[in-house]
py3Dmol code that shows the C-alpha trace and the ligand (Angstrom):
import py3Dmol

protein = """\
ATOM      1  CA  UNK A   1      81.945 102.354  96.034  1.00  0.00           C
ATOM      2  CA  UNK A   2      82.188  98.780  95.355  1.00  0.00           C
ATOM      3  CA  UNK A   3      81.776  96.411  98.070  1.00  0.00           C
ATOM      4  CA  UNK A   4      81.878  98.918 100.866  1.00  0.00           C
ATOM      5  CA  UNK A   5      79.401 101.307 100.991  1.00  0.00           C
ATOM      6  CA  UNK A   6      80.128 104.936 102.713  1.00  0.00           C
ATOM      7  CA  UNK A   7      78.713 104.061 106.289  1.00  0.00           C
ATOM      8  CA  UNK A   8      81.117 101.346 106.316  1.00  0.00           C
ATOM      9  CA  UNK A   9      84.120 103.278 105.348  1.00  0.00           C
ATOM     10  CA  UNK A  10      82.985 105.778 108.053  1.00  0.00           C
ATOM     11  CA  UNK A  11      82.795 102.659 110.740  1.00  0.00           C
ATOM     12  CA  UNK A  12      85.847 101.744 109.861  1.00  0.00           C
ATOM     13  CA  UNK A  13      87.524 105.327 109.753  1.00  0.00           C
ATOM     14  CA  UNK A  14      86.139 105.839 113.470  1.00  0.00           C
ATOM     15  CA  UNK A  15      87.088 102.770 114.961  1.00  0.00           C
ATOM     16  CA  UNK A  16      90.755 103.166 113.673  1.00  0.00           C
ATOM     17  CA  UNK A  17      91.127 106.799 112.846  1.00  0.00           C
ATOM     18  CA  UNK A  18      92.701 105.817 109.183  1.00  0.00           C
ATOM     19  CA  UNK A  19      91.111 108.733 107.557  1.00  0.00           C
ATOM     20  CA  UNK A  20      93.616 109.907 105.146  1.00  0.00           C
ATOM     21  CA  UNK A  21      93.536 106.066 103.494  1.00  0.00           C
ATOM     22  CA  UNK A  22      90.038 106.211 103.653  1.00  0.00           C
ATOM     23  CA  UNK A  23      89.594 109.269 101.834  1.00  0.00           C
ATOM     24  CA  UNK A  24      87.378 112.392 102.543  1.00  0.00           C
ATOM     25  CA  UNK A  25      85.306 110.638 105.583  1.00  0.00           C
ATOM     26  CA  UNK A  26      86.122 112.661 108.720  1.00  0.00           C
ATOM     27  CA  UNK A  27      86.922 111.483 112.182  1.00  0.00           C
ATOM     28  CA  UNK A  28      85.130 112.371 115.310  1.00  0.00           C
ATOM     29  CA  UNK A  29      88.030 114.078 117.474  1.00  0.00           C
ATOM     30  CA  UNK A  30      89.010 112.470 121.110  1.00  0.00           C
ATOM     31  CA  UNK A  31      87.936 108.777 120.959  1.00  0.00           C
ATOM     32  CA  UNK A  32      89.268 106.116 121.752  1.00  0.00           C
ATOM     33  CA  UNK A  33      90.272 103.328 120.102  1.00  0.00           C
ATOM     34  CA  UNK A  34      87.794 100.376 119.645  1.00  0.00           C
ATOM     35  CA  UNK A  35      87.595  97.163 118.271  1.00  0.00           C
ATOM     36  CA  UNK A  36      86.078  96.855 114.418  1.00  0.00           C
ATOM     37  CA  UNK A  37      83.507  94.246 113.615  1.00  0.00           C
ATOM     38  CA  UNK A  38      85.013  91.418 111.668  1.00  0.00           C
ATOM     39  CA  UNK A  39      82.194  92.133 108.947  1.00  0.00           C
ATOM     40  CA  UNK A  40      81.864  88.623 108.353  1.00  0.00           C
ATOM     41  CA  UNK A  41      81.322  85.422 110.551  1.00  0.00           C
ATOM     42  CA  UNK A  42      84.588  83.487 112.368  1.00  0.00           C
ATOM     43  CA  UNK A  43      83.954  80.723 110.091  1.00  0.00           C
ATOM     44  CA  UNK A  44      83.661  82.350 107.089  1.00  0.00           C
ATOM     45  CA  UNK A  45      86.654  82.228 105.324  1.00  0.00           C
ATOM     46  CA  UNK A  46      87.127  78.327 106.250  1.00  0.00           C
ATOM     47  CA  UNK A  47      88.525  76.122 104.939  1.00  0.00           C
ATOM     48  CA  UNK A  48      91.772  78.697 104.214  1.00  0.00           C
ATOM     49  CA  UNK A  49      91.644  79.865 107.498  1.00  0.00           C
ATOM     50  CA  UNK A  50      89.806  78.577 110.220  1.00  0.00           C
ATOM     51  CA  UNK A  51      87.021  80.097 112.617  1.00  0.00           C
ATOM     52  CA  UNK A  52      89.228  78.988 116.068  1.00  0.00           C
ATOM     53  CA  UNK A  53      92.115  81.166 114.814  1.00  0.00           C
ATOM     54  CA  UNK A  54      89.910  84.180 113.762  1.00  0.00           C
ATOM     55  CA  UNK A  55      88.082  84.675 116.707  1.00  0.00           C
ATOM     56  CA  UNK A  56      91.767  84.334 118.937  1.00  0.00           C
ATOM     57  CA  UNK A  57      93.147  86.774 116.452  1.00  0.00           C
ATOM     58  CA  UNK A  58      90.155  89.321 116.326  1.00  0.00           C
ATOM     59  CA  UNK A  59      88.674  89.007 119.806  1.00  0.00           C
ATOM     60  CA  UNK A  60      92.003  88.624 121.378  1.00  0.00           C
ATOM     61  CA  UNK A  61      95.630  89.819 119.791  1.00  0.00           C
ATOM     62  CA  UNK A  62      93.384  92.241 117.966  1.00  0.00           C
ATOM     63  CA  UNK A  63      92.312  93.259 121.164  1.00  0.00           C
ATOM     64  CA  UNK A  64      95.341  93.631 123.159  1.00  0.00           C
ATOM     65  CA  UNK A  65      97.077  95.844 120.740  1.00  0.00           C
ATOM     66  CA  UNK A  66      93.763  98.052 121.273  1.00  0.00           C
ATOM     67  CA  UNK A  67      93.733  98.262 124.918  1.00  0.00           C
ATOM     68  CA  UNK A  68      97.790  98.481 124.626  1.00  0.00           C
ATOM     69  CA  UNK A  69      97.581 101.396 122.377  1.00  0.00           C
ATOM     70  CA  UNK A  70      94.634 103.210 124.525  1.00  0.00           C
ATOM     71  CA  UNK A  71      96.645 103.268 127.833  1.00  0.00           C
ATOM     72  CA  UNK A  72      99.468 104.597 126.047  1.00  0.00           C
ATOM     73  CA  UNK A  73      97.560 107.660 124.983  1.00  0.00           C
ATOM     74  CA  UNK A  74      95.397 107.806 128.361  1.00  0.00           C
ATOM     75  CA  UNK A  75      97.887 111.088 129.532  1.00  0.00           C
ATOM     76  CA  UNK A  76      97.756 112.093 125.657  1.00  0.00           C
ATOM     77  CA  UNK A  77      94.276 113.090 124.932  1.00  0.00           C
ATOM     78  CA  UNK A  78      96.013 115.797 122.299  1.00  0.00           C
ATOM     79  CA  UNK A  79      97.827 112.998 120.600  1.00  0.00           C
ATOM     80  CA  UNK A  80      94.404 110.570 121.102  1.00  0.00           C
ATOM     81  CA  UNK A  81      92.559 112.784 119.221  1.00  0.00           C
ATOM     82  CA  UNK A  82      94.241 112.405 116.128  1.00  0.00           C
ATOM     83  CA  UNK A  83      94.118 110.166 113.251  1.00  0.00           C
ATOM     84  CA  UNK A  84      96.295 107.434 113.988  1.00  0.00           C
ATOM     85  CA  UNK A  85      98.539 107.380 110.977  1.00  0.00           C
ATOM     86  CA  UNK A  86      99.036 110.405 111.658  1.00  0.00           C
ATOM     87  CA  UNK A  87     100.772 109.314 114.599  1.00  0.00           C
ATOM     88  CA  UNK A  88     102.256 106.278 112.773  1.00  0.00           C
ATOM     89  CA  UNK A  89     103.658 108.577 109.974  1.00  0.00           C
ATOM     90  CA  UNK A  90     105.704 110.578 112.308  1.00  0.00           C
ATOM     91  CA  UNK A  91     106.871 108.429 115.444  1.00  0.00           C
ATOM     92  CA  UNK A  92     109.649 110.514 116.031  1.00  0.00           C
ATOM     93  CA  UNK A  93     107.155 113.380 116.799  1.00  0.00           C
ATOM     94  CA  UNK A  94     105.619 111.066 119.307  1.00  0.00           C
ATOM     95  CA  UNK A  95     107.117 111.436 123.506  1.00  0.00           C
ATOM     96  CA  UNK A  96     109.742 109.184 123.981  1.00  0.00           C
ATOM     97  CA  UNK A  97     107.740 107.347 126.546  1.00  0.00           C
ATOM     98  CA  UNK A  98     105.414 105.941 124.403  1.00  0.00           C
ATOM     99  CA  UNK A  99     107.350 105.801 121.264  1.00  0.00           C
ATOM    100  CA  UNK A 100     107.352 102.140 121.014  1.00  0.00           C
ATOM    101  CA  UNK A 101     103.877 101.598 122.580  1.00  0.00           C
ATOM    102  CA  UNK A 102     102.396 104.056 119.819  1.00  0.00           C
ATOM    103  CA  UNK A 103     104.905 102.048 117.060  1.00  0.00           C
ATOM    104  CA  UNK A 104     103.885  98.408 118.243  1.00  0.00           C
ATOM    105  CA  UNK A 105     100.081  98.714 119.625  1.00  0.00           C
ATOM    106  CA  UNK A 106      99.095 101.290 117.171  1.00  0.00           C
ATOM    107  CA  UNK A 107     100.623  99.783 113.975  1.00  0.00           C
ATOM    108  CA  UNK A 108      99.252  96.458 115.107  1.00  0.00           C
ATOM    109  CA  UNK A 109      95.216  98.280 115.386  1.00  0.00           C
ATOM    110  CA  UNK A 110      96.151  99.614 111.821  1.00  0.00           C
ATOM    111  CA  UNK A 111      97.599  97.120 110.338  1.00  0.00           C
ATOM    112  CA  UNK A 112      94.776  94.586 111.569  1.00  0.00           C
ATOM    113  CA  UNK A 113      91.839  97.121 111.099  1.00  0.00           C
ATOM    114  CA  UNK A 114      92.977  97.133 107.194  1.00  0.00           C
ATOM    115  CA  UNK A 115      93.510  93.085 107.346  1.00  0.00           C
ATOM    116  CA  UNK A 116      90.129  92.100 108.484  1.00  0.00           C
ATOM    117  CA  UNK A 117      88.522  94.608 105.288  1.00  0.00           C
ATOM    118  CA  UNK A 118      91.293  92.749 102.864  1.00  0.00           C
ATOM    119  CA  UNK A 119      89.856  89.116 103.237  1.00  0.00           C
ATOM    120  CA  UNK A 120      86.195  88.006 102.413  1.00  0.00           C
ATOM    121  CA  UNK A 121      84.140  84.920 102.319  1.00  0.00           C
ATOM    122  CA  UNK A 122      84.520  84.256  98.285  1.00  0.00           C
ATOM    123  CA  UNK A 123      87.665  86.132  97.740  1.00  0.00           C
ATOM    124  CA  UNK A 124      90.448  86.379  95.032  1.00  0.00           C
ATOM    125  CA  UNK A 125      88.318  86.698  91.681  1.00  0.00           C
ATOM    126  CA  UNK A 126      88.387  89.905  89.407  1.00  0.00           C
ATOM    127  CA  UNK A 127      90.926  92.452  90.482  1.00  0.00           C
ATOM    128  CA  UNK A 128      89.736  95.296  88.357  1.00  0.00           C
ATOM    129  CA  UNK A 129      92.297  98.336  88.325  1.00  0.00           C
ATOM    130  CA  UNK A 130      94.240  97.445  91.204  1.00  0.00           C
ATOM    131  CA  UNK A 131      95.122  94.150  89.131  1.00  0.00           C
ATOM    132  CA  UNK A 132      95.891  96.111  85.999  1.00  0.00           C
ATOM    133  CA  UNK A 133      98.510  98.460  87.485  1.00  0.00           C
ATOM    134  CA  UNK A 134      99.919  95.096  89.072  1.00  0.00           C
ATOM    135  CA  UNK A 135     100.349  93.596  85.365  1.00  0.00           C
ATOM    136  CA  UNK A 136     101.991  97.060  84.414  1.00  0.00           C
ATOM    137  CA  UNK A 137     104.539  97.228  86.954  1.00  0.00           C
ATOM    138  CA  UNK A 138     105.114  93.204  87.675  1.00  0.00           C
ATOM    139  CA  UNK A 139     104.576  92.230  84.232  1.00  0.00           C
ATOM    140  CA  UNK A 140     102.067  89.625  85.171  1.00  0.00           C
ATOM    141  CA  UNK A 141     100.047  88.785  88.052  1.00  0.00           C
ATOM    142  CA  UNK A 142     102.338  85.782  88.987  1.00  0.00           C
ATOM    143  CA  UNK A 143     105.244  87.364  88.858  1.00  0.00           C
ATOM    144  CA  UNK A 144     103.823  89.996  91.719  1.00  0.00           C
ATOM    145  CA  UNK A 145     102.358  86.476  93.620  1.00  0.00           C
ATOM    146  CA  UNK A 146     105.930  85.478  93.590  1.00  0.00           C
ATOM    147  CA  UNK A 147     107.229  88.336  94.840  1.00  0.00           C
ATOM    148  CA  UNK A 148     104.998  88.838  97.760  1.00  0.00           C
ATOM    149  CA  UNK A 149     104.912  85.308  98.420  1.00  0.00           C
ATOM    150  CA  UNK A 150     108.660  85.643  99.249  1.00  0.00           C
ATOM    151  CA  UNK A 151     108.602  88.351 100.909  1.00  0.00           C
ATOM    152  CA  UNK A 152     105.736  87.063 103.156  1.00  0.00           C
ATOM    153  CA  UNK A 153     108.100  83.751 103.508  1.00  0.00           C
ATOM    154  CA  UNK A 154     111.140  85.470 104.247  1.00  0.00           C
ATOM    155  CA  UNK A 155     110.126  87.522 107.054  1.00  0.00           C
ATOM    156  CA  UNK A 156     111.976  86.179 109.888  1.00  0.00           C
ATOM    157  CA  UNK A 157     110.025  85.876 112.978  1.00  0.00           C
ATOM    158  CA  UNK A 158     106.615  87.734 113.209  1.00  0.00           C
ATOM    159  CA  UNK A 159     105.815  90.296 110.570  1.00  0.00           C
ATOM    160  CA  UNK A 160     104.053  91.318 107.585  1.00  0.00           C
ATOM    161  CA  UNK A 161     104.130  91.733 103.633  1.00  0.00           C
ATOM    162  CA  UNK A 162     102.491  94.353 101.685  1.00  0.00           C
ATOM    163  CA  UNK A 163     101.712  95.760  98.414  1.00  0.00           C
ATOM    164  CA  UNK A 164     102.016  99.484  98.856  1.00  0.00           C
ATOM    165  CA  UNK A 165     101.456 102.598  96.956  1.00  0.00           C
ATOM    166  CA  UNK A 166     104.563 104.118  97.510  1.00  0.00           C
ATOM    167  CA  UNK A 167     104.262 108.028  95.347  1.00  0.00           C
ATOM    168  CA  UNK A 168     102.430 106.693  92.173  1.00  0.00           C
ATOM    169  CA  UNK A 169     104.496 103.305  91.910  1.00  0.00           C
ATOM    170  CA  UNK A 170     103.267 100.243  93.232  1.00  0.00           C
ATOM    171  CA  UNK A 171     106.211  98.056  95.432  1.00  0.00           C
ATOM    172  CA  UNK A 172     105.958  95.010  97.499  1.00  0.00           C
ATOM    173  CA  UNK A 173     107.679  95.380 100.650  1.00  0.00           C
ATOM    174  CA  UNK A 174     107.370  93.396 103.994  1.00  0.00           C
ATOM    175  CA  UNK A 175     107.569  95.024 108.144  1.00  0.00           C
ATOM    176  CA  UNK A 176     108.531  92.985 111.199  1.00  0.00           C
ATOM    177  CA  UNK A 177     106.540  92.456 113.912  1.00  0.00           C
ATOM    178  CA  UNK A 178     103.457  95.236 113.457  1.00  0.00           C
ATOM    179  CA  UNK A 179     105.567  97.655 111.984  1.00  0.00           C
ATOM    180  CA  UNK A 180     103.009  99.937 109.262  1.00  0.00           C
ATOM    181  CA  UNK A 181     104.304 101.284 105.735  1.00  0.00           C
ATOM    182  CA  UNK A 182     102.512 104.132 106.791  1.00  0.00           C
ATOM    183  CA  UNK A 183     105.736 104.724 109.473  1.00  0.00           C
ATOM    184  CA  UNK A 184     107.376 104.664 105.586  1.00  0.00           C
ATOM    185  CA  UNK A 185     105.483 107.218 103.694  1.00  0.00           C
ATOM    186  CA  UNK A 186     103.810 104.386 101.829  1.00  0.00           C
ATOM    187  CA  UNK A 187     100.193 103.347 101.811  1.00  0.00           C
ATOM    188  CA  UNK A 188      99.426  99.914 102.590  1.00  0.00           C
ATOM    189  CA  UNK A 189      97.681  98.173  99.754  1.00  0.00           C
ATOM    190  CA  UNK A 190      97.085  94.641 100.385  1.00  0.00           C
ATOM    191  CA  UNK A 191      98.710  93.021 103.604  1.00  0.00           C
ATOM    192  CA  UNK A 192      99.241  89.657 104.912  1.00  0.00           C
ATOM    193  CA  UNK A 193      99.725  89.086 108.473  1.00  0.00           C
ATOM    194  CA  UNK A 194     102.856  85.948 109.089  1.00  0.00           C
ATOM    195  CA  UNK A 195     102.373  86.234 112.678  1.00  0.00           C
ATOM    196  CA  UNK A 196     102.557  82.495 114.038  1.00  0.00           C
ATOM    197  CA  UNK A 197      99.080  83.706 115.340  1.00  0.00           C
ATOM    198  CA  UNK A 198      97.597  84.016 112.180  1.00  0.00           C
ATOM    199  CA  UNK A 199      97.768  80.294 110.831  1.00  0.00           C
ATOM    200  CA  UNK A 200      99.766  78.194 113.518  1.00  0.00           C
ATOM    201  CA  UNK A 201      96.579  76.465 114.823  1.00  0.00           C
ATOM    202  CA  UNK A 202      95.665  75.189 111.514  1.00  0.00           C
ATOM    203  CA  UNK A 203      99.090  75.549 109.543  1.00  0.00           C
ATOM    204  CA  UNK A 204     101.608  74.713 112.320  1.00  0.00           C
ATOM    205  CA  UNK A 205     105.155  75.627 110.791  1.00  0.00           C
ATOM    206  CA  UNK A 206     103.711  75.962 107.270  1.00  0.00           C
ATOM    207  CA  UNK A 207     103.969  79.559 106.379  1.00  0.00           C
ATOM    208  CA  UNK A 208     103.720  78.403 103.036  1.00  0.00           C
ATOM    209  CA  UNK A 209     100.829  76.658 103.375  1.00  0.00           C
ATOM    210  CA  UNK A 210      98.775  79.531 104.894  1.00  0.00           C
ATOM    211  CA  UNK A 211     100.356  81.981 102.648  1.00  0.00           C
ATOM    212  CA  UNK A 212      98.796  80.141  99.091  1.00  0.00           C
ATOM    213  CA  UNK A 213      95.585  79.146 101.091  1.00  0.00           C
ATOM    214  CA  UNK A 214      95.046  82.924 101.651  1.00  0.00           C
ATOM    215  CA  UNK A 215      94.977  84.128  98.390  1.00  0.00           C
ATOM    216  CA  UNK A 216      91.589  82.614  97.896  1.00  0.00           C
ATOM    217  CA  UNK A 217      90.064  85.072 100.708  1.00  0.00           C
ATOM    218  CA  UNK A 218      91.609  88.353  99.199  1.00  0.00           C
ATOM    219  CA  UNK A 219      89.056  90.866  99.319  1.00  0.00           C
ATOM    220  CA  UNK A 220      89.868  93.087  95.916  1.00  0.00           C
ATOM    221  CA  UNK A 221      87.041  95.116  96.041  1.00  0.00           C
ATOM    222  CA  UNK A 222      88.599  96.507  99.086  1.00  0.00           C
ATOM    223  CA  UNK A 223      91.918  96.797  97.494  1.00  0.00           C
ATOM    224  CA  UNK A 224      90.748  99.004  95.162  1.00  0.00           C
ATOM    225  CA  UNK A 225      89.033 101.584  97.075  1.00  0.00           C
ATOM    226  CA  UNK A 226      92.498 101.519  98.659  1.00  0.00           C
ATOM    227  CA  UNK A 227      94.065 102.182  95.449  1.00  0.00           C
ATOM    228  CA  UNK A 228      91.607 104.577  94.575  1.00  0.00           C
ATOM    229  CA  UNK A 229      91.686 106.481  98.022  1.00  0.00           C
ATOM    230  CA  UNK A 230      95.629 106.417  97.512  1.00  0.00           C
ATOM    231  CA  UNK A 231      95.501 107.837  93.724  1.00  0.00           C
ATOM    232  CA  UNK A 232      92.963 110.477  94.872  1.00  0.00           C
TER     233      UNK A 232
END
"""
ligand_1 = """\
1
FE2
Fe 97.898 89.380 113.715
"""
view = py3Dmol.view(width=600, height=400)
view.addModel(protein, "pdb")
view.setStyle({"model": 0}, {"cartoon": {"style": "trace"}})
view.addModel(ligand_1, "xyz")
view.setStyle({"model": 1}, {"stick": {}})
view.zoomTo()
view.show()
């Protein structure tokens, strides 16, 4: 199972309740949400991005959506109880009161449980299948850089880019603010977050900057059992 080993995927599965991405690995019903372990030390993926901004972004924003997203479910134990992109892949199911709640706090626990997993100490390297179905449908590896590169760039104000799995075709496709594929039908991939919060501390305005920095923390083992959990 490559880099992450099956009590892993089952940490990660019951802190966020992504089952269906994560394959066969069941959740425990009724819990509530909780914050996953980085898996790796704040100042691990220095110097790409630095150990001041990943312990704000983990212990805090990371945080917040968490405790956000739990008191929107408090009066919801029926809804709590489920996998949450479950919930994320039919919002309109969700009560109107906590529609947006669900959408914003819940999409931002996803999409930053799956974030922390896609970056590693020693990244970018070998990208095994994952990087030959990107040759097949980009043509070449740069050509998908580029395109998620300017999709990452061209998100205005806070948001994401993604490669997804989107039926058996891969796309690139960015969100705003924390905004899931999942809410899409599509299976996030890779991600990166363009929240100012991600890279202003070291970065400032340079999106750019932040955005080639962190392709040398991609974590493709992970992408793969992504891939894999999204083919099977
Ligand atoms: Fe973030």
């Amino acid at each position: 199972m490559n880099n992450l080993n099956r009590r892993e995927m089952m940490a990660i599965a019951g802190a966020c309740g992504v089952t269906a991405m994560f394959g066969a690995s069941a959740r425990p019903a009724l819990a509530a949400a909780t914050l996953p372990e980085l898996g790796y030390a704040f100042n691990a993926l220095e110097p790409y991005i630095d150990a001041k901004t990943m312990e704000i972004h983990h212990g805090k924003h990371h945080q917040a959506y968490i405790n956000n997203l739990n008191n929107a479910l408090a009066d919801f134990p029926q809804l709590e109880a489920m996998p949450l992109e479950k919930l994320l892949a039919d919002l309109d199911g969700l009560p109107e009161s906590i529609r947006t709640a669900v959408r914003n706090n819940g999409g931002g626990h996803l999409n930053h449980s799956l974030f922390w997993r896609m970056m590693k100490p020693g990244g970018g390297g070998a990208r095994g299948a994952i990087g030959q179905a990107i040759d097949s449908t980009f043509d070449s590896f740069e050509n998908f850089q580029t395109a998620f590169t300017t999709t990452a760039l061209g998100q205005f104000g806070s948001g994401w880019a993604w490669l997804v799995a989107s039926g058996d075709k891969l796309e690139v496709v960015g969100t705003p603010n924390q905004d899931t594929p999942v809410s899409a039908g599509k299976t996030p991939l890779l991600g990166i977050d363009v929240w100012e919060h991600a890279y202003y501390l070291k970065y400032q305005n340079l999106r750019g900057d932040y955005v080639k920095a962190w392709w040398n923390v991609v974590n493709w083992d992970f992408v793969n059992q992504l891939f894999a959990n999204a083919k099977g």
